[in-house]
N, CA and C atoms as a LAMMPS dump frame, in Angstrom:
ITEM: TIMESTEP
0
ITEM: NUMBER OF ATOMS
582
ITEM: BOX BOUNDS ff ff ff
-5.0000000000000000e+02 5.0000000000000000e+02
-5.0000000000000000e+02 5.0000000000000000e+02
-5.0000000000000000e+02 5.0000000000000000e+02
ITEM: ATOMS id mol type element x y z
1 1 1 N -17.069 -8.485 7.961
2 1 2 C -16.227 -8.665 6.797
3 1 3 C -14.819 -9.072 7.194
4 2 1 N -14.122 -8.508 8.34
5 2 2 C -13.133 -9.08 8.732
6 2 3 C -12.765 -10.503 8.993
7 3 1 N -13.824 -11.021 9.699
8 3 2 C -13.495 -12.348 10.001
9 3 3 C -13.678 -13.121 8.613
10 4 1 N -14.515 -12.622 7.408
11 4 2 C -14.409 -13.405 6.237
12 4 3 C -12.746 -13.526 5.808
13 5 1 N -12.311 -12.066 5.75
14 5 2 C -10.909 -12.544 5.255
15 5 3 C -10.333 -12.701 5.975
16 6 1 N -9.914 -13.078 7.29
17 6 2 C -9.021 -14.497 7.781
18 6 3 C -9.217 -15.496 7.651
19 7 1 N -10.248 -16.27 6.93
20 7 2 C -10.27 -17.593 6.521
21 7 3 C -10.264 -17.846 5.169
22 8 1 N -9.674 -16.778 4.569
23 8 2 C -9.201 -16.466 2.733
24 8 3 C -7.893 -17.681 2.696
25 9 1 N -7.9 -18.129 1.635
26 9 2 C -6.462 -18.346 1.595
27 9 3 C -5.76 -16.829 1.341
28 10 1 N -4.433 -17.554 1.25
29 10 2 C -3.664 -16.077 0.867
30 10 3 C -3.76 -15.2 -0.439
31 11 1 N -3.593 -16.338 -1.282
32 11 2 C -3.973 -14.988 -2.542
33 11 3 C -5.003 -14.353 -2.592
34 12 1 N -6.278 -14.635 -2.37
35 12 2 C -7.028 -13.773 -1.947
36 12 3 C -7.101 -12.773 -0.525
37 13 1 N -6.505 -12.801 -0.057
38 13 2 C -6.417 -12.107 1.28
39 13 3 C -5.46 -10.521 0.683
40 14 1 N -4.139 -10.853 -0.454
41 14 2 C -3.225 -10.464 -1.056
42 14 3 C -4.012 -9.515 -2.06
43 15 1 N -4.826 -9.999 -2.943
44 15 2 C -5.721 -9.389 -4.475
45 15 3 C -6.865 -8.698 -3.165
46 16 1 N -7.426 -8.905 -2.446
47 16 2 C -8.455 -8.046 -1.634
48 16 3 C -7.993 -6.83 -1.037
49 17 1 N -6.767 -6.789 -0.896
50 17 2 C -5.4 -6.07 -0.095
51 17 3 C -5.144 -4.953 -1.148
52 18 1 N -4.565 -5.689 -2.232
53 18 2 C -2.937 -5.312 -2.731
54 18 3 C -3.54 -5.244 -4.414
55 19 1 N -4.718 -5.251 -4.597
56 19 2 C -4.606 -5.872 -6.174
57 19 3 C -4.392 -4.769 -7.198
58 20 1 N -4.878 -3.032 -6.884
59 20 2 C -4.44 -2.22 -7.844
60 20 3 C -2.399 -2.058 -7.656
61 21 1 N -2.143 -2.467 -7.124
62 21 2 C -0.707 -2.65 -6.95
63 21 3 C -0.002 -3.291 -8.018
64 22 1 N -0.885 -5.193 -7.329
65 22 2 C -0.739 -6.111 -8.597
66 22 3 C -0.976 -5.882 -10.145
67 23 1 N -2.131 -4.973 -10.503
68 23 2 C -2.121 -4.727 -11.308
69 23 3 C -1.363 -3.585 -12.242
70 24 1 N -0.373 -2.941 -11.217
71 24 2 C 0.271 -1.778 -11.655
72 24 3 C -0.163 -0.229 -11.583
73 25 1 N -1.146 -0.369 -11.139
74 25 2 C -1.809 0.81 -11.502
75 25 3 C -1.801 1.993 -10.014
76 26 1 N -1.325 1.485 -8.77
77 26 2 C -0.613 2.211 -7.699
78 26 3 C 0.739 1.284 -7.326
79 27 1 N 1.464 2.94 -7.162
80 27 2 C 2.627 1.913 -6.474
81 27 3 C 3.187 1.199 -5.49
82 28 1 N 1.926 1 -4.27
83 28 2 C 1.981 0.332 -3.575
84 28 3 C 0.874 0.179 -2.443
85 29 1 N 0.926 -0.331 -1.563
86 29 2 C -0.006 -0.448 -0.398
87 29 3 C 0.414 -1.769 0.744
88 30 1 N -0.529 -1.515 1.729
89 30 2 C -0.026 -1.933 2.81
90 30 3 C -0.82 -3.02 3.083
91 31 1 N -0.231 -4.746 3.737
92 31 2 C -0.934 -5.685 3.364
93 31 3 C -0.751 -6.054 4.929
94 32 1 N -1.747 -6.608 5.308
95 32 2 C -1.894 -6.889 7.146
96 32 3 C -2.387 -8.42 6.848
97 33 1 N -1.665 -9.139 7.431
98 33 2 C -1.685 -10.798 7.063
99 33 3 C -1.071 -11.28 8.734
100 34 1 N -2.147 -12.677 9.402
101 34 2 C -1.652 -13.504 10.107
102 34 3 C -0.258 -13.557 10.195
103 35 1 N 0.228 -13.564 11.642
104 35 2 C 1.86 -13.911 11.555
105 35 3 C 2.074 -15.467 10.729
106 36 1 N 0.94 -16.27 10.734
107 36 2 C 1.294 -17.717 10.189
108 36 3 C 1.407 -17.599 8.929
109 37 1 N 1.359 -16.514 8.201
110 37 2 C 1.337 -16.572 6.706
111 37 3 C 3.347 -15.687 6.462
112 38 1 N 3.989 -15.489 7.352
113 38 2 C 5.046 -14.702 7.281
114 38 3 C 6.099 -15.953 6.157
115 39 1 N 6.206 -16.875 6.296
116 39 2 C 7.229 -17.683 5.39
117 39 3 C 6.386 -17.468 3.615
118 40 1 N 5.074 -17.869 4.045
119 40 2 C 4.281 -18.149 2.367
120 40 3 C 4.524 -16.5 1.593
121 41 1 N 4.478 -15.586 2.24
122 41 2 C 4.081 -14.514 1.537
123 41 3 C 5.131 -14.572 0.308
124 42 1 N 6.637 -14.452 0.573
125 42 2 C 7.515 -14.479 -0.525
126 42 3 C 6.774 -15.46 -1.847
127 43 1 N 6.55 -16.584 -1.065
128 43 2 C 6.254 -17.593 -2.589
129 43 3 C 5.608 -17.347 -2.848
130 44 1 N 4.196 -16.832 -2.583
131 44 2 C 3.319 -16.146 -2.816
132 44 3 C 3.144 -15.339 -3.952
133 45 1 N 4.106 -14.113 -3.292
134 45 2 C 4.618 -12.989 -4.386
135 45 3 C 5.431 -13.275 -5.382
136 46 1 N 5.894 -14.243 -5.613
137 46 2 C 6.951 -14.476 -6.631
138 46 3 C 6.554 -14.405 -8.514
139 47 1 N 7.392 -13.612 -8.717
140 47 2 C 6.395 -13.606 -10.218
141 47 3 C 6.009 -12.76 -10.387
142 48 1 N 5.255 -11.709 -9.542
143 48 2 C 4.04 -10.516 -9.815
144 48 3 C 4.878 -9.06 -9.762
145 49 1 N 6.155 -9.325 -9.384
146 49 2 C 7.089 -8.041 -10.069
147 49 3 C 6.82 -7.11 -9.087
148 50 1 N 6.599 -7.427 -8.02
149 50 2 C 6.541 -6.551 -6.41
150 50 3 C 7.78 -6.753 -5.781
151 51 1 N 8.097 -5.869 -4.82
152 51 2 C 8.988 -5.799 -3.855
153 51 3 C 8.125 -6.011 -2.55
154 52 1 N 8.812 -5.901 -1.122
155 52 2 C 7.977 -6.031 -0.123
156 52 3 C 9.56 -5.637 1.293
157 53 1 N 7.744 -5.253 2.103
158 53 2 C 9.07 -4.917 3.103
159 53 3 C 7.926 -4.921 4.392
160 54 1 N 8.338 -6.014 5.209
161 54 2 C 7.586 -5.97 6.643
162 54 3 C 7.826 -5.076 7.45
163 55 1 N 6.938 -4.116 7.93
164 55 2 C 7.223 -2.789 8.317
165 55 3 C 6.565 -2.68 9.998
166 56 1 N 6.14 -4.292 10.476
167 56 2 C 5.421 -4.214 11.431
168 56 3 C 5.083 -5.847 11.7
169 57 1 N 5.977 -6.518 12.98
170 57 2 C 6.11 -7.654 13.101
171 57 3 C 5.552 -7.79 14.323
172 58 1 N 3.761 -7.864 14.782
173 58 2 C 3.307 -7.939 15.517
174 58 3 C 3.283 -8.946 16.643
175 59 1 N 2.158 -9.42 17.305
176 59 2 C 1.906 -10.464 18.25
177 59 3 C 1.453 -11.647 17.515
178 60 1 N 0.235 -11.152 17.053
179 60 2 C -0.691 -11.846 15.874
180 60 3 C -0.707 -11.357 14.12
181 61 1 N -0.196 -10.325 13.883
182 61 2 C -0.529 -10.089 12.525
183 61 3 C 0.751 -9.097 12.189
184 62 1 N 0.939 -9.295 10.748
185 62 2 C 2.128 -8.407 10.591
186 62 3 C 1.582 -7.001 9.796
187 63 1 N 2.836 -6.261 9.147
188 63 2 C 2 -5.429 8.587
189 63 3 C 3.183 -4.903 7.794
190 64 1 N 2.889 -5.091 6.49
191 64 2 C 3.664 -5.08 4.899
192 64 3 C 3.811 -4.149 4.166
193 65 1 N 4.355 -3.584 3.591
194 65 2 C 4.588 -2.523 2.619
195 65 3 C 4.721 -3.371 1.069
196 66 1 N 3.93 -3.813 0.503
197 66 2 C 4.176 -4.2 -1.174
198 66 3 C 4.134 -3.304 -1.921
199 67 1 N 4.63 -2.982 -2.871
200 67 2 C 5.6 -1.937 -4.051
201 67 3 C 6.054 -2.292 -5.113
202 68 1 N 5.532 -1.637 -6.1
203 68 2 C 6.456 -1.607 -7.091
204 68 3 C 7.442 -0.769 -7.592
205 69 1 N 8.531 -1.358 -7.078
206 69 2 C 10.306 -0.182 -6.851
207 69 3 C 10.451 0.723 -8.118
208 70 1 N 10.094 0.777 -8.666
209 70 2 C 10.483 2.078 -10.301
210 70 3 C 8.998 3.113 -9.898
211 71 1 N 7.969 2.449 -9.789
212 71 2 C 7.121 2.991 -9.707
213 71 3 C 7.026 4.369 -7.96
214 72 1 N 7.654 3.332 -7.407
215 72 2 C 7.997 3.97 -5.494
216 72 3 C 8.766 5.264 -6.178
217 73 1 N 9.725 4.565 -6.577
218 73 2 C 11.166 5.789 -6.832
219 73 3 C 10.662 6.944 -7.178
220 74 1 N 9.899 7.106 -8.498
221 74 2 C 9.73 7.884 -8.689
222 74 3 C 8.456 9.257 -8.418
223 75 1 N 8.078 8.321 -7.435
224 75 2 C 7.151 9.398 -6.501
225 75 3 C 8.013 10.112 -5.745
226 76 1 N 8.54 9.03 -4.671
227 76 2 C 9.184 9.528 -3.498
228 76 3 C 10.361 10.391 -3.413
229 77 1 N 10.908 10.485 -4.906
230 77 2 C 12.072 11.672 -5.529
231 77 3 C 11.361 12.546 -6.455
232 78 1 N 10.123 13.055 -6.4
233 78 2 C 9.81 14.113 -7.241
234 78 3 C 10.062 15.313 -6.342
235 79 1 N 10.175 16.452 -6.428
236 79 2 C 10.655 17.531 -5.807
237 79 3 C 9.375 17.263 -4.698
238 80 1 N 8.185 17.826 -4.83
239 80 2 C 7.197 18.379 -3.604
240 80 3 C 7.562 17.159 -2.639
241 81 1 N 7.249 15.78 -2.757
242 81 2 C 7.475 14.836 -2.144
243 81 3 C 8.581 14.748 -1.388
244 82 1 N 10.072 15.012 -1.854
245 82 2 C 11.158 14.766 -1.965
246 82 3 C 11.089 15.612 -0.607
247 83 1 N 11.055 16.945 -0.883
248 83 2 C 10.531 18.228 -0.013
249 83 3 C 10.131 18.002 1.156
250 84 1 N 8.423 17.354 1.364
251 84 2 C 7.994 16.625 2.392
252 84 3 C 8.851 15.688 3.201
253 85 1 N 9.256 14.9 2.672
254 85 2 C 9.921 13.949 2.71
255 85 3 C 11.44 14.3 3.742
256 86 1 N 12.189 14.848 3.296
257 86 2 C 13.276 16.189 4.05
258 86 3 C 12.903 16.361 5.021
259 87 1 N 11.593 17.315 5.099
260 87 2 C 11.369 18.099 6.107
261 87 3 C 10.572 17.306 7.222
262 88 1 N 10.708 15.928 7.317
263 88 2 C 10.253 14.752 7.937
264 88 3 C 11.334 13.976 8.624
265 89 1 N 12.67 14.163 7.98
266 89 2 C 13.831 13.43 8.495
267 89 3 C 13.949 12.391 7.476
268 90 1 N 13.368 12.581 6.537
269 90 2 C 14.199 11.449 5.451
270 90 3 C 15.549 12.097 4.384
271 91 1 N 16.383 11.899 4.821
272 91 2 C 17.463 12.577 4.394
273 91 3 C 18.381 11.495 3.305
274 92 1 N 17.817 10.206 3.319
275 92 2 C 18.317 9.214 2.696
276 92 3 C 18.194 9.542 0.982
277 93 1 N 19.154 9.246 0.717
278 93 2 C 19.28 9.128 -1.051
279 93 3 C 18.68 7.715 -2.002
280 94 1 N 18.486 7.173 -1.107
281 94 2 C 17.761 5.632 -1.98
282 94 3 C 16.546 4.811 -1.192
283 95 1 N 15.336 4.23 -1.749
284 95 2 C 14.667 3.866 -1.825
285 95 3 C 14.633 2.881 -0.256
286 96 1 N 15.189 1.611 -0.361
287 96 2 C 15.33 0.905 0.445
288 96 3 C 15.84 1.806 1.919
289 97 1 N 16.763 2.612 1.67
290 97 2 C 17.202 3.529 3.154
291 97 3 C 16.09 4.258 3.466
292 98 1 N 14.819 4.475 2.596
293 98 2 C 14.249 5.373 3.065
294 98 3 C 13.099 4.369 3.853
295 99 1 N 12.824 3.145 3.215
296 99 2 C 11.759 2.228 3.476
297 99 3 C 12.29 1.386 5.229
298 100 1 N 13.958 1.807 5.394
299 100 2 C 14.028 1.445 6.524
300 100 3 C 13.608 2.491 7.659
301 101 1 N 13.653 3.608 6.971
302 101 2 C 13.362 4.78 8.371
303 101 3 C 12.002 4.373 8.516
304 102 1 N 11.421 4.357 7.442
305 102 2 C 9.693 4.575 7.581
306 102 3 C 9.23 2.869 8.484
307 103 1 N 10.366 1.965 8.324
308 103 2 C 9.802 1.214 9.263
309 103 3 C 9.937 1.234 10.497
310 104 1 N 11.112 1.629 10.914
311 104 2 C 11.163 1.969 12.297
312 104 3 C 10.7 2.841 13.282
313 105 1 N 9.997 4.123 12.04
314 105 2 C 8.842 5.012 12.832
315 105 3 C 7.827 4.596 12.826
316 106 1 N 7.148 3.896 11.721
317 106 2 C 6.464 2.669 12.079
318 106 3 C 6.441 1.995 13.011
319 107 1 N 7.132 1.158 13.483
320 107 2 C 7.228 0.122 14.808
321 107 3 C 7.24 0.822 15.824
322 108 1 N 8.023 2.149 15.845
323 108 2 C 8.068 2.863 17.473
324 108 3 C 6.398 3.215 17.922
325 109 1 N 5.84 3.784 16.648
326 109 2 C 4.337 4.231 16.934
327 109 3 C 3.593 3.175 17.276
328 110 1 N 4.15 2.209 16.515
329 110 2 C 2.713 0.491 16.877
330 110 3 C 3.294 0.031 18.424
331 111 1 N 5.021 0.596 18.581
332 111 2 C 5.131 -0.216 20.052
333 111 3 C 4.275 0.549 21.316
334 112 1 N 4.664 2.051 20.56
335 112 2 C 4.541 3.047 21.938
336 112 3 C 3.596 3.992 21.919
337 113 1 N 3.255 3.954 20.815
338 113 2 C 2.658 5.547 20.544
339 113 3 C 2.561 6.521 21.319
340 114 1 N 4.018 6.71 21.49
341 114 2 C 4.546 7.634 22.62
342 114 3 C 4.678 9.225 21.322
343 115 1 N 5.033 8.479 19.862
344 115 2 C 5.061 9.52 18.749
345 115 3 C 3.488 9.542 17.651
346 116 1 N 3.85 10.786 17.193
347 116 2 C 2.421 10.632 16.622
348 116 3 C 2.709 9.261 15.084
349 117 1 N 1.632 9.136 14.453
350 117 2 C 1.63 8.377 14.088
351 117 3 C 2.181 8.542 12.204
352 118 1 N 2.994 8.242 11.873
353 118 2 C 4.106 8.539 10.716
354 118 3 C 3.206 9.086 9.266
355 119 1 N 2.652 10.148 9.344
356 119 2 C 1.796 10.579 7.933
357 119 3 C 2.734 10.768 6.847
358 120 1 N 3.875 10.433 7.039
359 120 2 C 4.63 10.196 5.445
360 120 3 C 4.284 9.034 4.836
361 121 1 N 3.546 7.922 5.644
362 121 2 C 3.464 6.893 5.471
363 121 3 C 2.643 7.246 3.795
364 122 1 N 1.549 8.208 3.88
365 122 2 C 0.847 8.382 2.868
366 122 3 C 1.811 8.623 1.67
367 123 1 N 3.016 9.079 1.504
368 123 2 C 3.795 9.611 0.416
369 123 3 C 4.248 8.119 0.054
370 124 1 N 4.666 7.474 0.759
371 124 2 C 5.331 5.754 0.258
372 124 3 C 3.758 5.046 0.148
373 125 1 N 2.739 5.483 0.021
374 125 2 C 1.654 4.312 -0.802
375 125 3 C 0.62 5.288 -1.828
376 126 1 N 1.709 6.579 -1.992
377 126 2 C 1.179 7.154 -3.608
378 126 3 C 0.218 7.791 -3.628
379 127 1 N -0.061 8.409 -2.411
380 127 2 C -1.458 9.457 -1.691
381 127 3 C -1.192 11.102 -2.622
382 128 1 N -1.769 11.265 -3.477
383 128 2 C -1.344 12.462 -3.533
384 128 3 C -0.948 13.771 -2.487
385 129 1 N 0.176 14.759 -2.743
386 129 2 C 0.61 15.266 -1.852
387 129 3 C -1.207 16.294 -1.225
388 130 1 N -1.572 16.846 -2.314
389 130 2 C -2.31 17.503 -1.471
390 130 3 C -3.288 16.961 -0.957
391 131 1 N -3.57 15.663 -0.598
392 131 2 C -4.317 14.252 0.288
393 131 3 C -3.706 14.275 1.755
394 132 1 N -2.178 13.987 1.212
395 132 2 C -1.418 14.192 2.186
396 132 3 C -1.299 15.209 3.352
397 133 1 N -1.065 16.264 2.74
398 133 2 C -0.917 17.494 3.429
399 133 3 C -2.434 17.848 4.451
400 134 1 N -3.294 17.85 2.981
401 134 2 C -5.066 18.049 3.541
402 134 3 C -5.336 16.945 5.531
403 135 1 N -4.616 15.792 4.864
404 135 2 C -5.225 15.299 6.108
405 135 3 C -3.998 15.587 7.45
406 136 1 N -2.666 15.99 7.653
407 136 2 C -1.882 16.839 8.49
408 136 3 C -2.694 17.82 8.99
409 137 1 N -2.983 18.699 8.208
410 137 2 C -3.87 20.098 8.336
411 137 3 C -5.051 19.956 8.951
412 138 1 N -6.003 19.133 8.799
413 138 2 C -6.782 18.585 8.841
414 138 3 C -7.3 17.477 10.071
415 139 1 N -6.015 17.033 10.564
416 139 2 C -5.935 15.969 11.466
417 139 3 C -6.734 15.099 11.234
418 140 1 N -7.235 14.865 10.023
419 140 2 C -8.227 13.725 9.601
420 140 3 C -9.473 13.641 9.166
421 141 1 N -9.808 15.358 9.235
422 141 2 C -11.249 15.528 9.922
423 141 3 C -11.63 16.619 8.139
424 142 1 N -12.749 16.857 8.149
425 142 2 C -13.28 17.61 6.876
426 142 3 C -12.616 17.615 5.94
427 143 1 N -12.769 15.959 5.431
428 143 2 C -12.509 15.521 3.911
429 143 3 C -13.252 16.119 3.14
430 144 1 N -13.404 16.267 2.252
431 144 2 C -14.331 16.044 1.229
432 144 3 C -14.876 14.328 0.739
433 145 1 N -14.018 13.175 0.959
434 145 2 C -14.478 12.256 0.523
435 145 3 C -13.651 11.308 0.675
436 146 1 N -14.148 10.104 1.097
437 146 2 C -13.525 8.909 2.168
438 146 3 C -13.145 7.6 0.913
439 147 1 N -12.425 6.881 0.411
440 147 2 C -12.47 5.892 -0.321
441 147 3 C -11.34 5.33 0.48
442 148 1 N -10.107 5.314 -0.781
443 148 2 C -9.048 4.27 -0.354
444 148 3 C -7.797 4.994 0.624
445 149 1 N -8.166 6.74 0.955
446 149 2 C -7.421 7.634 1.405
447 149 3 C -8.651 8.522 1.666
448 150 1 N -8.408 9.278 2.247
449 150 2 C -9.164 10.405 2.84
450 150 3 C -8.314 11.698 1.654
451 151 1 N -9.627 12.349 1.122
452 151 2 C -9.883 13.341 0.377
453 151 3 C -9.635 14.551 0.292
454 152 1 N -9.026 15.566 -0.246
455 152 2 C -8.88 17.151 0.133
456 152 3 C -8.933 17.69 -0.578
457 153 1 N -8.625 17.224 -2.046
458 153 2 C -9.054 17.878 -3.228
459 153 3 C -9.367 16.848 -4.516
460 154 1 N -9.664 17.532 -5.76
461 154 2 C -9.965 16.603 -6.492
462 154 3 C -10.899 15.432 -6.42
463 155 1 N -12.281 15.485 -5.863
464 155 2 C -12.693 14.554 -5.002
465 155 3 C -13.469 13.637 -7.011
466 156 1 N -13.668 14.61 -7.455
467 156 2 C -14.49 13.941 -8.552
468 156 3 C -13.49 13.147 -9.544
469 157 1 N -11.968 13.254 -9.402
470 157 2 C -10.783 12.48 -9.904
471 157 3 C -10.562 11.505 -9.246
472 158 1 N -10.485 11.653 -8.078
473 158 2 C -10.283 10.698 -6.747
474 158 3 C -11.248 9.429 -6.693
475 159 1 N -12.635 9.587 -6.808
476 159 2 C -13.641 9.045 -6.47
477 159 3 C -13.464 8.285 -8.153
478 160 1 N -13.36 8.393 -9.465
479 160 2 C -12.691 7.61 -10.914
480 160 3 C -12.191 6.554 -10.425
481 161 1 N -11.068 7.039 -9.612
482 161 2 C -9.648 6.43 -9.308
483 161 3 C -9.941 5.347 -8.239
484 162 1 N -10.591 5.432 -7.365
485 162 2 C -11.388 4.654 -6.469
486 162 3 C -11.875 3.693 -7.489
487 163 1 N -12.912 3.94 -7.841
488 163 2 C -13.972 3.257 -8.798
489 163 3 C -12.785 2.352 -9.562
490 164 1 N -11.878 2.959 -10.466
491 164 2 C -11.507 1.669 -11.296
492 164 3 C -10.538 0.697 -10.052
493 165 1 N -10.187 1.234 -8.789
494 165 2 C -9.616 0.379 -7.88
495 165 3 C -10.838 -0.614 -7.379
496 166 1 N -11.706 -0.183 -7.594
497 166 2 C -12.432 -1.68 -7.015
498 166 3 C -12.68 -2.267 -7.76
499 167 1 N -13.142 -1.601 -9.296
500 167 2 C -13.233 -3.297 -10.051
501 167 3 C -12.101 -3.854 -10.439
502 168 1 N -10.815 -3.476 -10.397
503 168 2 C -9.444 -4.165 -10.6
504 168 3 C -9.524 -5.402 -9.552
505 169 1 N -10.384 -4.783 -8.322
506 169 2 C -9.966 -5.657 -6.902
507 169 3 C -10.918 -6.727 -7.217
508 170 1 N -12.163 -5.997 -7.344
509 170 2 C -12.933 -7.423 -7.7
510 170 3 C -12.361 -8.795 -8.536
511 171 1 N -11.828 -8.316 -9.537
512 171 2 C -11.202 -9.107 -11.125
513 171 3 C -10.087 -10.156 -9.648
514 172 1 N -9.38 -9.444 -9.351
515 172 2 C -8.506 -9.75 -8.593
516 172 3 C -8.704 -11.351 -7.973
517 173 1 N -9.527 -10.77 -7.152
518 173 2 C -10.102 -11.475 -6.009
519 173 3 C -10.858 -12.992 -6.729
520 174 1 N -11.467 -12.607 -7.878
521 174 2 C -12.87 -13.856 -8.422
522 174 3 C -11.125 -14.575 -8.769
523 175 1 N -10.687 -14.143 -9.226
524 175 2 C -9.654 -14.869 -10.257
525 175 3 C -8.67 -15.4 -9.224
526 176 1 N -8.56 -15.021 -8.074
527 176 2 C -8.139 -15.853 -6.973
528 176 3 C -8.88 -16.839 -6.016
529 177 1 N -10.234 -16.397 -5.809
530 177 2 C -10.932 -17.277 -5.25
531 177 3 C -11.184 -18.196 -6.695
532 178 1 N -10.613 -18.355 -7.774
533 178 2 C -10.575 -19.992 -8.722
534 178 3 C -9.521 -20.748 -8.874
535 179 1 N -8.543 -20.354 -7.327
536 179 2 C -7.629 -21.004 -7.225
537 179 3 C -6.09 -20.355 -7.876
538 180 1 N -6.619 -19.885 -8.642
539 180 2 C -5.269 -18.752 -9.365
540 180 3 C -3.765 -18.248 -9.224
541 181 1 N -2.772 -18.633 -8.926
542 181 2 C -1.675 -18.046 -8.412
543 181 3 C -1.724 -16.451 -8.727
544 182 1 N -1.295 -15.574 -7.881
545 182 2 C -0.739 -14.36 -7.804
546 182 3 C -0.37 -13.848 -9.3
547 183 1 N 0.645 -14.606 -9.411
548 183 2 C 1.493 -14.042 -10.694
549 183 3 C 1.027 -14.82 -12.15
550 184 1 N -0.138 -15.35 -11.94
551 184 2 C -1.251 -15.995 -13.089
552 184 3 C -1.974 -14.923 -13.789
553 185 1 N -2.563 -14.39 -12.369
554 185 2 C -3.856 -13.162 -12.314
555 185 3 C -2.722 -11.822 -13.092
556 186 1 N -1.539 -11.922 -12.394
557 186 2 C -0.787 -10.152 -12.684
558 186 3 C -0.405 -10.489 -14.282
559 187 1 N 0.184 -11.413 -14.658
560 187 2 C 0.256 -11.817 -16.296
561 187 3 C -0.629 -11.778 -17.065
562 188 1 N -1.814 -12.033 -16.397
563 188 2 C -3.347 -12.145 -17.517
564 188 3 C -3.536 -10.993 -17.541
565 189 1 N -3.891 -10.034 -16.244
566 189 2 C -4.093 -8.828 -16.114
567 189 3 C -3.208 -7.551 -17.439
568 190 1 N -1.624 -7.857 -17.185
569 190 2 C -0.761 -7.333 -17.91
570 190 3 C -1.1 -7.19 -19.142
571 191 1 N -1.277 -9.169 -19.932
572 191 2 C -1.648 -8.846 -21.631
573 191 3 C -3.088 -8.483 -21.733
574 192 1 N -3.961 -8.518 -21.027
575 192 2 C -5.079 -8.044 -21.083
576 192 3 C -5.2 -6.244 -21.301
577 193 1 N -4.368 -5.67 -20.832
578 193 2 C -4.385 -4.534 -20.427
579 193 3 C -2.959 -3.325 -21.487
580 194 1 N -2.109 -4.574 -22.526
581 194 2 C -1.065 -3.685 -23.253
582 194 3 C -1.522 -3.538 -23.891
């Protein structure tokens, strides 16, 4: 399946990735694209009411943070989060300051992994905390149930939430593999969906 999507164009590579994002419905996720696609991605995205932040500027492939900023904010400042978040070294008061720490513990782990590997990452792509926590505790291991995050509670909410993420992705994806711009699919999606 991998090698299918490197020969995607981009919007589909993006809606296979990123599409409950696009569609609003998480506030973000993480998009791993060819370094040759690093100029297109902006035009790409233009329109679909995302933010973005390259969090990982590899050899061959990069590795993206897409977001939607009202939607970020207000996870990543709810108290438990906020909490986590603190007690991690994010001491920053705004969004973007915080998206720079998380990239640079990011990059130290992809250069060196001399540190363990940044599990706040889960709080900036909208993991619920006790997902979060479960897999710390856990070190990864006795989920209850594997989808778009690894599981610790709520598995029969979780596994919904999954479910309507793949047929969003599917919709996504057909409507990009017909040639579709990005911000075609997130507009149709939008009045389809008020």
């Amino acid at each position: 399946m991998l090698t299918w999507w490197w020969h995607q164009p981009l919007e589909v590579k993006i809606a296979g990735q990123c599409a409950p994002v696009l569609a609003g419905v998480k506030p973000s996720n993480m998009l791993v694209l060819e370094n040759k696609h690093i100029r297109d991605v902006v035009r790409t995205l233009e329109g679909t009411g995302l933010s973005w932040r390259c969090l990982y500027a590899g050899d061959e492939k990069n590795i993206w943070l897409l977001y939607r900023k009202a939607a970020l904010e207000e996870i990543v400042f709810r108290e438990e989060e906020r909490m986590f978040l603190a007690e991690n070294g994010y001491e920053e008061d705004r969004l973007d300051q915080m998206l720079v720490r998380l990239g640079q513990r990011f990059r130290e782990y992809r250069r060196t992994q001399d540190i363990p590997f940044p599990h706040e990452m889960g709080v900036f792509l909208g993991y619920p905390m006790a997902d979060v926590k479960g897999f710390i505790k856990h070190e990864g291991k006795n989920y209850l149930y594997s989808g778009y995050w690894k599981v610790y509670e709520n598995v029969e909410e979780r596994k919904e939430l999954f479910k309507s993420y793949e047929q969003i992705r599917n919709v996504f994806i057909q409507e990009a593999e017909k040639g579709k711009n990005l911000w075609e699919i997130t507009s149709e999606w939008q009045c389809m969906t008020a």
